[in-house]
DSSP file (Angstrom, degrees, kcal/mol; ACC not computed):
  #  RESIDUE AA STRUCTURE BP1 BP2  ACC     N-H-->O    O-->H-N    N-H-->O    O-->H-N    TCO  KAPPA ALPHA  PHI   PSI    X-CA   Y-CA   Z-CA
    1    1 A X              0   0    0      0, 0.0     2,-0.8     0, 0.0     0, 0.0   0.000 360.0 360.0 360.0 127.8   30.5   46.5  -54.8
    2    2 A X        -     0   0    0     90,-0.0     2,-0.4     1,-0.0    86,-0.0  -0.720 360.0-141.1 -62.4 106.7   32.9   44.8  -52.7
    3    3 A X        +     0   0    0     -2,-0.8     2,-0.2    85,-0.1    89,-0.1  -0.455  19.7 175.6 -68.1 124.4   32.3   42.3  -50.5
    4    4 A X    >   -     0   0    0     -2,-0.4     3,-3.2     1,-0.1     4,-0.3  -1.000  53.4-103.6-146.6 166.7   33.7   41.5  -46.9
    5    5 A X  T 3> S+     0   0    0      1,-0.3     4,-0.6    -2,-0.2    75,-0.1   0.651 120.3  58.4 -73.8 -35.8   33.3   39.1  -44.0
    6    6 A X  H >> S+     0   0    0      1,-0.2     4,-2.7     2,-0.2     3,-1.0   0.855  95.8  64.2 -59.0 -33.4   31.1   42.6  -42.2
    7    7 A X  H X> S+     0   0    0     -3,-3.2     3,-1.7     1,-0.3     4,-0.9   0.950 110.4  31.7 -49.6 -61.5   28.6   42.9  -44.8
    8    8 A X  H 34 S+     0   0    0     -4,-0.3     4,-0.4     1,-0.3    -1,-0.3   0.532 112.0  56.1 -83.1  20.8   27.1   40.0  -44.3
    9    9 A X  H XX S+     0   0    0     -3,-1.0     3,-0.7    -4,-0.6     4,-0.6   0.722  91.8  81.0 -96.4 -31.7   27.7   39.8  -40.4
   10   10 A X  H X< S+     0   0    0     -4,-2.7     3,-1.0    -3,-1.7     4,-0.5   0.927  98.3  57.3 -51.4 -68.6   25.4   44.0  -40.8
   11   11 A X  T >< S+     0   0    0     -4,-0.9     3,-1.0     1,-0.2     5,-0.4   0.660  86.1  73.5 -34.5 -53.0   22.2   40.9  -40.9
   12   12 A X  T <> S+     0   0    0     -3,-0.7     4,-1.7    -4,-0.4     5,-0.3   0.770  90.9  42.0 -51.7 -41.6   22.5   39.3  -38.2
   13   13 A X  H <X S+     0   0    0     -3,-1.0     4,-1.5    -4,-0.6    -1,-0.3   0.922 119.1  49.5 -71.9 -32.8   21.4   41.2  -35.3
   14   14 A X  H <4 S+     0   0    0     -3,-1.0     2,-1.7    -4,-0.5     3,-0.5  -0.211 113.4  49.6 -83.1-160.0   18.2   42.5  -37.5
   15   15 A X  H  > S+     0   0    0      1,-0.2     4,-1.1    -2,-0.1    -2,-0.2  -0.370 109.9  51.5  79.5 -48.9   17.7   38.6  -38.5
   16   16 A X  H  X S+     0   0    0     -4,-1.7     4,-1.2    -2,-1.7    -1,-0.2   0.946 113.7  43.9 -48.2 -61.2   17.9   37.6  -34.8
   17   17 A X  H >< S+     0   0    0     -4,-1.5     3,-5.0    -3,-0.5     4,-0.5   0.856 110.8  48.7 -59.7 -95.9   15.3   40.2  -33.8
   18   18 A X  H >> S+     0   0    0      1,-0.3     3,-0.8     2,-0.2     4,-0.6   0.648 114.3  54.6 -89.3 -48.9   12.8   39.7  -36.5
   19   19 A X  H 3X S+     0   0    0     -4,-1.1     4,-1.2     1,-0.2    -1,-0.3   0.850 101.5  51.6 -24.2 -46.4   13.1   36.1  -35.6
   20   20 A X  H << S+     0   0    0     -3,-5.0     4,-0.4    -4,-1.2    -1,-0.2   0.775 112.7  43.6 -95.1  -5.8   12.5   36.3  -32.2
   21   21 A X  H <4 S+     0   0    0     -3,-0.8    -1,-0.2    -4,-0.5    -2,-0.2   0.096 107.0  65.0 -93.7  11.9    9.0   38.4  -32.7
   22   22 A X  H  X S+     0   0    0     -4,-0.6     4,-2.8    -5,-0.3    -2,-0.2   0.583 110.8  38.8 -83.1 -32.7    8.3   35.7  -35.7
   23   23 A X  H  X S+     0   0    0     -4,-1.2     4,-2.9    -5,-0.3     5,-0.3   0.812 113.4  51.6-100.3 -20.2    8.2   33.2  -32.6
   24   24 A X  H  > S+     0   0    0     -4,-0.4     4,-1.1     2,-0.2    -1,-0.3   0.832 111.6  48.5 -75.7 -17.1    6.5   35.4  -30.3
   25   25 A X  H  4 S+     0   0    0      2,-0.2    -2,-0.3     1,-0.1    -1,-0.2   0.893 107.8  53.7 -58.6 -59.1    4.2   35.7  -32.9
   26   26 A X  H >X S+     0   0    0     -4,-2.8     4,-1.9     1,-0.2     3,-0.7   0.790 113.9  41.8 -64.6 -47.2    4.1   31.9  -33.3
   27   27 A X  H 3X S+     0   0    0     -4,-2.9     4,-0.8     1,-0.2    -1,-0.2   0.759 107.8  60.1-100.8  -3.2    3.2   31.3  -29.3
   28   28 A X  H 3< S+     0   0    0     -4,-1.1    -1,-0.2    -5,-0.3    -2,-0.2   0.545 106.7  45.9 -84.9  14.6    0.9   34.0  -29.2
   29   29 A X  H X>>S+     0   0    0     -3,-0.7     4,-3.2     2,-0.1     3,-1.2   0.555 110.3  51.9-104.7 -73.0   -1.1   32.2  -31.8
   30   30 A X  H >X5S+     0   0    0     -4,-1.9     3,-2.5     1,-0.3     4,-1.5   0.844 107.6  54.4 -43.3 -66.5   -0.9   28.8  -30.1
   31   31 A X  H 3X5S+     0   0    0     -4,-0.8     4,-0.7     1,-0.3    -1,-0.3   0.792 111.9  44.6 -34.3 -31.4   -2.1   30.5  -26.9
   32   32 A X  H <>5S+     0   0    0     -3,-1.2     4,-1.1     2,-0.2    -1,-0.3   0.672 114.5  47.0 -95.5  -4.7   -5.0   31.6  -28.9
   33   33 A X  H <X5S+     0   0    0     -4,-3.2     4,-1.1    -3,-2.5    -2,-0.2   0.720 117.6  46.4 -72.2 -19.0   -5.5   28.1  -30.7
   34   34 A X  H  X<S+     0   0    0     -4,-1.5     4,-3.4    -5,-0.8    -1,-0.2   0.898 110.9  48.7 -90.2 -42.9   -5.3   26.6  -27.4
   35   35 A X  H  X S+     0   0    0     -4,-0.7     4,-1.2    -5,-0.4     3,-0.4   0.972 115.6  47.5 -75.6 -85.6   -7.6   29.1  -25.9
   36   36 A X  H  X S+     0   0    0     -4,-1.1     4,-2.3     1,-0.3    -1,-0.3   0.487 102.7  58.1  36.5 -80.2  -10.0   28.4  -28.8
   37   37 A X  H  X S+     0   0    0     -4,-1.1     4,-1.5     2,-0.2    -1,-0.3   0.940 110.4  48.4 -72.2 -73.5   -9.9   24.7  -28.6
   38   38 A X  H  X S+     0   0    0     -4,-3.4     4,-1.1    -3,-0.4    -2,-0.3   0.799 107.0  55.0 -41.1 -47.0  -11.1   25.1  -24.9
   39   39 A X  H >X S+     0   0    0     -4,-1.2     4,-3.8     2,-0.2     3,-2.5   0.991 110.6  44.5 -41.8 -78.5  -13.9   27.5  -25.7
   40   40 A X  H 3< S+     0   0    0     -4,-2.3    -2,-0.2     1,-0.3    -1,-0.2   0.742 106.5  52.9 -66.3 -23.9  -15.5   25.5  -28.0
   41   41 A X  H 3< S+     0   0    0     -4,-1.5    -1,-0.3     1,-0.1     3,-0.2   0.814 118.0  45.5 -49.9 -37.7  -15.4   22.1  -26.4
   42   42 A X  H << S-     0   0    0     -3,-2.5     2,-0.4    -4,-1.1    -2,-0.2   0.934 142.9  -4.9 -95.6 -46.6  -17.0   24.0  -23.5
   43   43 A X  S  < S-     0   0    0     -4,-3.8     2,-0.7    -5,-0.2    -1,-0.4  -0.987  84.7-148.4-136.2 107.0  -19.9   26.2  -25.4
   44   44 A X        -     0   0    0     -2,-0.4     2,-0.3    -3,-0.2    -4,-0.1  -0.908  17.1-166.4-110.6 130.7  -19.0   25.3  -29.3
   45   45 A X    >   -     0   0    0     -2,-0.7     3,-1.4     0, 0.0     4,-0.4  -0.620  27.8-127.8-149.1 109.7  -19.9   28.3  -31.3
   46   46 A X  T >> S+     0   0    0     -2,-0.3     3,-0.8     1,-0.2     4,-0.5   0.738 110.6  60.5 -57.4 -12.4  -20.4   28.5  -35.4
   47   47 A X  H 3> S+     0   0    0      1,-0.2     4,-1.1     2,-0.2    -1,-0.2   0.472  80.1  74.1 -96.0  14.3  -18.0   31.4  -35.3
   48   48 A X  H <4 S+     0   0    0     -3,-1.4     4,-0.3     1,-0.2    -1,-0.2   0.751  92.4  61.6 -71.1 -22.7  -15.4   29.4  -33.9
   49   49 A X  H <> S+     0   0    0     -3,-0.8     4,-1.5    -4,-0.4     3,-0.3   0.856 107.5  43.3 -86.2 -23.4  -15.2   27.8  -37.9
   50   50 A X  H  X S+     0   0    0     -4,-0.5     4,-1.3     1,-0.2    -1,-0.2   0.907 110.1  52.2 -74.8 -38.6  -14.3   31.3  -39.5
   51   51 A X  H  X S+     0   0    0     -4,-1.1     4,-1.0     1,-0.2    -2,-0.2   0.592 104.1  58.6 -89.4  12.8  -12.1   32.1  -37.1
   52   52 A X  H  > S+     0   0    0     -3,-0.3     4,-3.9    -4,-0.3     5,-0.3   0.919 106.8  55.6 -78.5 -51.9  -10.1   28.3  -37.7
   53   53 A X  H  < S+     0   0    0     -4,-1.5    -2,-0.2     1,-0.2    -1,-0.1   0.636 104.9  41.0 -44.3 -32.1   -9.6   29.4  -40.8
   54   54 A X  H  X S+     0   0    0     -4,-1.3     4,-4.3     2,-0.2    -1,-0.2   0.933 120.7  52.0 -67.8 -47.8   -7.8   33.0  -40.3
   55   55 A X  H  X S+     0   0    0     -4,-1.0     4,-3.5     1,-0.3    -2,-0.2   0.926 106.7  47.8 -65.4 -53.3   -5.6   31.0  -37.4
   56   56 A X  H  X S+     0   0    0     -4,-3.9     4,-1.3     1,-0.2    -1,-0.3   0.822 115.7  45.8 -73.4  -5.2   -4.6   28.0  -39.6
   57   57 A X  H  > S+     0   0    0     -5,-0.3     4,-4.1     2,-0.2    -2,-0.2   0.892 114.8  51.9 -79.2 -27.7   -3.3   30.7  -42.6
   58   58 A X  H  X S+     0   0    0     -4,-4.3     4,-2.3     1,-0.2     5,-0.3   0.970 111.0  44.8 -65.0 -38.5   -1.7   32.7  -39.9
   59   59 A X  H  X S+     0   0    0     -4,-3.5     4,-1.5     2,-0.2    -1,-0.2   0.943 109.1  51.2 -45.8 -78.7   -0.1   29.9  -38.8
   60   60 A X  H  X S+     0   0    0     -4,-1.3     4,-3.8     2,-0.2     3,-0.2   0.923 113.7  52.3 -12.5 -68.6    1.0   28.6  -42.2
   61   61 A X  H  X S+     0   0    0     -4,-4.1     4,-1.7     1,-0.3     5,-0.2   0.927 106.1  50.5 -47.3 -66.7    2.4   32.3  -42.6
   62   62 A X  H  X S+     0   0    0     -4,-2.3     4,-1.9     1,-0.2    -1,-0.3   0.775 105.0  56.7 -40.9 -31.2    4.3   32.4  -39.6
   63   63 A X  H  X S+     0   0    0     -4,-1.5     4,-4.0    -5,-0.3     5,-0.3   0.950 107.2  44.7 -60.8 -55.9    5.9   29.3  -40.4
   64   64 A X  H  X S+     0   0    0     -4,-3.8     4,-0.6     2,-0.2     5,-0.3   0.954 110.6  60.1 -60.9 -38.2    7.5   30.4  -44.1
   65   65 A X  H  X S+     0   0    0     -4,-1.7     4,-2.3     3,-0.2     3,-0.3   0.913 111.7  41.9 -58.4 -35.4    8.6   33.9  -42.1
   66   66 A X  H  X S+     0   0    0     -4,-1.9     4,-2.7     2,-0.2     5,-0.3   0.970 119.3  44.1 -33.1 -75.5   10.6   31.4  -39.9
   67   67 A X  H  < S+     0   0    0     -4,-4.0     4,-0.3     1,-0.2    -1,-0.2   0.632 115.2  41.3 -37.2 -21.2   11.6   29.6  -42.7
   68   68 A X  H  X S+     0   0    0     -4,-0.6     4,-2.2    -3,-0.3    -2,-0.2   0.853 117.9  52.9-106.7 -31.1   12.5   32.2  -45.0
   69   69 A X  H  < S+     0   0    0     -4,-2.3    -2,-0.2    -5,-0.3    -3,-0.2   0.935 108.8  47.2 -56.7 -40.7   14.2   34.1  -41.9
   70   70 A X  T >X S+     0   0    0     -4,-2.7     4,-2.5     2,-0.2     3,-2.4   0.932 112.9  51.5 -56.0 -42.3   16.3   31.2  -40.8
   71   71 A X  H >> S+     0   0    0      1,-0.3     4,-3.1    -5,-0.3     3,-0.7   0.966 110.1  51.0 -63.6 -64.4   17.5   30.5  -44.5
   72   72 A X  H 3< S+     0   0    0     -4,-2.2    -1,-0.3     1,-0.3     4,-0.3   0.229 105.6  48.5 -94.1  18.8   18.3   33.7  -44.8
   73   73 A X  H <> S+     0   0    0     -3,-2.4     4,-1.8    -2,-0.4    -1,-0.3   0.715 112.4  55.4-102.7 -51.8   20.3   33.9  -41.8
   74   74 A X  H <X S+     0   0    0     -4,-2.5     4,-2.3    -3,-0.7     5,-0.3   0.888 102.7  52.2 -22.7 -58.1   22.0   30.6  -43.1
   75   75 A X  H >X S+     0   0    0     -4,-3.1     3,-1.2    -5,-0.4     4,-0.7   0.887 104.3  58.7 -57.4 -64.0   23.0   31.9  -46.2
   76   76 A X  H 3> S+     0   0    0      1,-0.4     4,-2.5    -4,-0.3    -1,-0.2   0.607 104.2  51.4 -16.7 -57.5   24.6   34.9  -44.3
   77   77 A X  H 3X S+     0   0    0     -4,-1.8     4,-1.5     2,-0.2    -1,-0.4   0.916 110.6  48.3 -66.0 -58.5   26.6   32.5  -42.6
   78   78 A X  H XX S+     0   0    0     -4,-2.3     4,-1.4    -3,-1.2     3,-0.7   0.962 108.4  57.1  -3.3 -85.3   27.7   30.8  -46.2
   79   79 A X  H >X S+     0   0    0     -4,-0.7     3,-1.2    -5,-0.3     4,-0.7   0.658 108.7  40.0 -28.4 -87.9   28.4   34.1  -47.4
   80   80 A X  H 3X S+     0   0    0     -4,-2.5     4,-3.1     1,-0.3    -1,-0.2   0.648 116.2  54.0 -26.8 -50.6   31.1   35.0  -44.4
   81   81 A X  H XX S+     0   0    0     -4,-1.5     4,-1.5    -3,-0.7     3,-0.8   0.907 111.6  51.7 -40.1 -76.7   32.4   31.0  -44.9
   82   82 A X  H <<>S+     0   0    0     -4,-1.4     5,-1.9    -3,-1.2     4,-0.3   0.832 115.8  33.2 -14.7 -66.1   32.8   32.2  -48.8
   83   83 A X  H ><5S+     0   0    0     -4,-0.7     3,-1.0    -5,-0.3    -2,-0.3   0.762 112.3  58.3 -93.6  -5.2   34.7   35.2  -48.5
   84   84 A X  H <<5S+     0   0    0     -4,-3.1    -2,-0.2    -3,-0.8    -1,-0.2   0.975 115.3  42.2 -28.8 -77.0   36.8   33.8  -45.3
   85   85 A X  T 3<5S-     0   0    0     -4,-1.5    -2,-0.2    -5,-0.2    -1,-0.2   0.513 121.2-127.7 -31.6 -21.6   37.6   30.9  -48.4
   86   86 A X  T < 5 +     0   0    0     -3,-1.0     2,-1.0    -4,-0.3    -3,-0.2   0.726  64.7 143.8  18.6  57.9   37.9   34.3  -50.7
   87   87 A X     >< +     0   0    0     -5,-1.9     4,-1.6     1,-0.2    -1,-0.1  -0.840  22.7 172.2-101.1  93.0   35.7   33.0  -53.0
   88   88 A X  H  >  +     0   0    0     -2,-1.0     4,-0.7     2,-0.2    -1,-0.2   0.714  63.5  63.6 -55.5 -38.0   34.0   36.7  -53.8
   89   89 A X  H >> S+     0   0    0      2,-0.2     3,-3.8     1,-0.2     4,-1.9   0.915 115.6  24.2 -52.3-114.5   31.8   35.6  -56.6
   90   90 A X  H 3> S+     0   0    0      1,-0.2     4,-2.1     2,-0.2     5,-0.4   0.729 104.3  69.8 -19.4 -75.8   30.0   33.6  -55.1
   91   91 A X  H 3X S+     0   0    0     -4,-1.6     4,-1.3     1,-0.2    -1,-0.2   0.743 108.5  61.1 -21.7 -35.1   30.1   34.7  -51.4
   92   92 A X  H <X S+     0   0    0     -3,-3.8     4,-2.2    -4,-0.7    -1,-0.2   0.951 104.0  42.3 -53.9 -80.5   28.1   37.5  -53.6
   93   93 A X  H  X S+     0   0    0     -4,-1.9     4,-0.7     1,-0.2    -2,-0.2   0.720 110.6  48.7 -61.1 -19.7   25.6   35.6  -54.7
   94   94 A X  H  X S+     0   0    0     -4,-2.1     4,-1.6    -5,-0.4     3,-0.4   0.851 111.4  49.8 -89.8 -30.1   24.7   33.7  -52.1
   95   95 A X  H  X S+     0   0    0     -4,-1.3     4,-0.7    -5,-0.4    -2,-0.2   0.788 106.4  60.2 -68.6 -17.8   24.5   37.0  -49.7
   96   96 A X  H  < S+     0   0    0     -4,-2.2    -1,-0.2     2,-0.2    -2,-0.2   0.899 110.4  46.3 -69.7 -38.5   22.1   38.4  -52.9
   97   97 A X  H  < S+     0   0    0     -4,-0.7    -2,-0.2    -3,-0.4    -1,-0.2   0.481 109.5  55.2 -75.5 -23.1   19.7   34.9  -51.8
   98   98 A X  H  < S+     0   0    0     -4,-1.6     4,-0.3     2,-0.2    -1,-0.2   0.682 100.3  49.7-106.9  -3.7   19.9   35.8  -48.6
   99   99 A X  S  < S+     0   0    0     -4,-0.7     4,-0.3     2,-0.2    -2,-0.2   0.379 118.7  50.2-110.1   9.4   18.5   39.4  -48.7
  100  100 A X  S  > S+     0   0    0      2,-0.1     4,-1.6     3,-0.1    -2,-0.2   0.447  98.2  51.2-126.0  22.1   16.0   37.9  -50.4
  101  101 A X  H  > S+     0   0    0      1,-0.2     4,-0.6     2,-0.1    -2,-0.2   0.840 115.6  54.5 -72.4 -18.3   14.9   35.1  -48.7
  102  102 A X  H  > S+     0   0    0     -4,-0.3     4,-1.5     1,-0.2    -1,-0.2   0.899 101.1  52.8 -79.9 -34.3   14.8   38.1  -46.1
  103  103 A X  H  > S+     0   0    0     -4,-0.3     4,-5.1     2,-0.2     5,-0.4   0.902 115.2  47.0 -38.7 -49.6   12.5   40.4  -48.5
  104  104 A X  H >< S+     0   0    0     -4,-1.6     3,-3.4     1,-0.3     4,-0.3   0.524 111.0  54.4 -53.9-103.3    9.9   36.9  -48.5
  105  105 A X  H >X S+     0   0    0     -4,-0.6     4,-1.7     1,-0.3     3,-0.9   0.159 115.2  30.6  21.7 -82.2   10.4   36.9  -45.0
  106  106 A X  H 3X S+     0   0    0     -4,-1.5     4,-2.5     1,-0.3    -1,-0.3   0.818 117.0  59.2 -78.3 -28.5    9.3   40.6  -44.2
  107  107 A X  H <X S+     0   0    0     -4,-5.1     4,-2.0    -3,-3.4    -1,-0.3   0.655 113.3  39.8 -68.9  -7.2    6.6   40.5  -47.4
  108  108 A X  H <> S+     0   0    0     -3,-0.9     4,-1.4    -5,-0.4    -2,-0.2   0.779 116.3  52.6-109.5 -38.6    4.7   37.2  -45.4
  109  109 A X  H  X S+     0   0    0     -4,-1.7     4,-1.1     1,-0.2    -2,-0.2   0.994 108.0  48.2 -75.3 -65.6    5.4   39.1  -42.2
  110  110 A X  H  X S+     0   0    0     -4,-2.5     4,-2.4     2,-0.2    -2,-0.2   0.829 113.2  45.2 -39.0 -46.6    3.6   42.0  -44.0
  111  111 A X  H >< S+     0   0    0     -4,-2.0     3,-2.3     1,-0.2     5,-0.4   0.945 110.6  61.9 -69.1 -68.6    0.4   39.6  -45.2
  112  112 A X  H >X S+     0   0    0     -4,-1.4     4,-1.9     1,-0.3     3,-0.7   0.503 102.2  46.2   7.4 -59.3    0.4   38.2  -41.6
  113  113 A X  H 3X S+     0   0    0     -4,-1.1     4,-1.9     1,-0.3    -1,-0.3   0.759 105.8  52.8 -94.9 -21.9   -0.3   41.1  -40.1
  114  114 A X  H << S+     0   0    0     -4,-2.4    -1,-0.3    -3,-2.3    -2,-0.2   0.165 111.1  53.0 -87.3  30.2   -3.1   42.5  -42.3
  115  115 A X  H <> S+     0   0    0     -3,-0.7     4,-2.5    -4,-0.4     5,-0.3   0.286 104.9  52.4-113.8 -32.1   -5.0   39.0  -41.7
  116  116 A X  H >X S+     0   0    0     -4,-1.9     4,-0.9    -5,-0.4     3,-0.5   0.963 113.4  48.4 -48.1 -52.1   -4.5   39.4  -37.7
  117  117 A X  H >X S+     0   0    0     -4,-1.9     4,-2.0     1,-0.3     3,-0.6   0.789 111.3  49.2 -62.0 -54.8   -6.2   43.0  -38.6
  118  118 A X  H 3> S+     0   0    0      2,-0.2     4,-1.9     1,-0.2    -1,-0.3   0.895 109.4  49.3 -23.6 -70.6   -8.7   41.3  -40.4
  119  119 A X  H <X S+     0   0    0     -4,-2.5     4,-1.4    -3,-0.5    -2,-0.2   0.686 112.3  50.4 -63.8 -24.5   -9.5   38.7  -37.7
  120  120 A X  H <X S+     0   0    0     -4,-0.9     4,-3.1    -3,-0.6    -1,-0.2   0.907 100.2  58.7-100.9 -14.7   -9.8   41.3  -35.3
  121  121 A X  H  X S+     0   0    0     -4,-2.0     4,-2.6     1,-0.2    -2,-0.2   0.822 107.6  59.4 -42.2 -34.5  -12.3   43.6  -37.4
  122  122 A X  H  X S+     0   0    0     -4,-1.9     4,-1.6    -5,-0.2    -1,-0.2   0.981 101.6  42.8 -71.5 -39.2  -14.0   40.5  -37.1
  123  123 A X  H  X S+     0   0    0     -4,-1.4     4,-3.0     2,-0.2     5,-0.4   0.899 116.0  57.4 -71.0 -32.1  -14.2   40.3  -33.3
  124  124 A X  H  X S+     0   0    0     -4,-3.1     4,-1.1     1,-0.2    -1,-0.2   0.841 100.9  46.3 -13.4 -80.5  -15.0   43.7  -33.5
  125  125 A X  H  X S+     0   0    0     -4,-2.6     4,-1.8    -3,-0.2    -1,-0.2   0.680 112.0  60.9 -68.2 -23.4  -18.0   43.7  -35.6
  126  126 A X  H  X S+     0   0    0     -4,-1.6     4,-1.4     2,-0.2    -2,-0.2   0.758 104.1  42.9 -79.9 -28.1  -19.1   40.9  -33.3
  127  127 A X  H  X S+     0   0    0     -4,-3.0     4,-1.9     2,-0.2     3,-0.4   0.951 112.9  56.5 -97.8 -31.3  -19.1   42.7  -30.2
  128  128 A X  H  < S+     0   0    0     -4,-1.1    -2,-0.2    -5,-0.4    -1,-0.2   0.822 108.0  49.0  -1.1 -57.8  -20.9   45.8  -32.2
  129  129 A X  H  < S+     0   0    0     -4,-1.8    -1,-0.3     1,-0.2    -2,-0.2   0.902 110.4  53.2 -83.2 -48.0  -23.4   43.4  -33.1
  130  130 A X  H  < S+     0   0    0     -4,-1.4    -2,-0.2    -3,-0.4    -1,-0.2   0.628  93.4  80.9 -54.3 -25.6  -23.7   42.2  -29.2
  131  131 A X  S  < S-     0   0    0     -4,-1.9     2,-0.1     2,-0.0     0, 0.0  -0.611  80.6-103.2 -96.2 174.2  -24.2   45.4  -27.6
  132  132 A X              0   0    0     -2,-0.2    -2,-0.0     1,-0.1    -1,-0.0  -0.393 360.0 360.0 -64.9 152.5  -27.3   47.5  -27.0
  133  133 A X              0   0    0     -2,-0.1    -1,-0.1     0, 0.0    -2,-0.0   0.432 360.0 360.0-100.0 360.0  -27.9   50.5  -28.8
């Protein structure tokens, strides 16, 4: 395959996006941490402690899709630098690092979202459990 400064410029607008719903992701979890945090000070609830647990992996997750999106938005920018240099070889390899720090990226996205789905099967069963029958 041949490489040139467009391939790795094709990322960027998808890498932008999935970034900026990594971070909407990121303050709709602080709004619920926050939310949370208030609740229990007011009325504090044993099921507040399962649901710290879900929040701080989801957190944790969102943070590495950040991470591994930014990197792999970096490298991109490498790459172009590369073959702008014509160093092809390279400029290769690093654009190879950066579509998969972008695979982590979207595989972490992917667990993410089947533990939100998880956390809300829980509120779920909870209100289940709360109503009349």
């Amino acid at each position: 395959m041949e490489i040139n400064v467009t391939t790795p410029a094709v990322l960027f607008p998808a890498v932008s996006l999935l970034l900026l719903a990594y971070t909407n992701r990121f303050l709709a979890l602080t709004s619920v941490i926050r939310k949370l945090h208030a609740d229990h000070k007011a009325a504090p609830d044993p099921s507040y402690l399962r649901q710290i647990a879900s929040l701080r992996r989801r957190i944790k997750m969102v943070r590495n899709m950040q991470f591994l999106g930014v990197l792999s938005l970096l490298l991109c920018t490498i790459s172009m630098f590369l073959i702008f240099l014509s160093a092809y070889a390279p400029a290769e390899l690093v654009f190879s690092a950066s579509l998969v720090a972008m695979m982590a990226s979207l595989i972490f996205s992917l667990v993410e979202i089947q533990i939100s789905v998880h956390a809300l099967d829980i509120h779920l069963e909870g209100i289940e459990q709360d109503s009349p029958r």
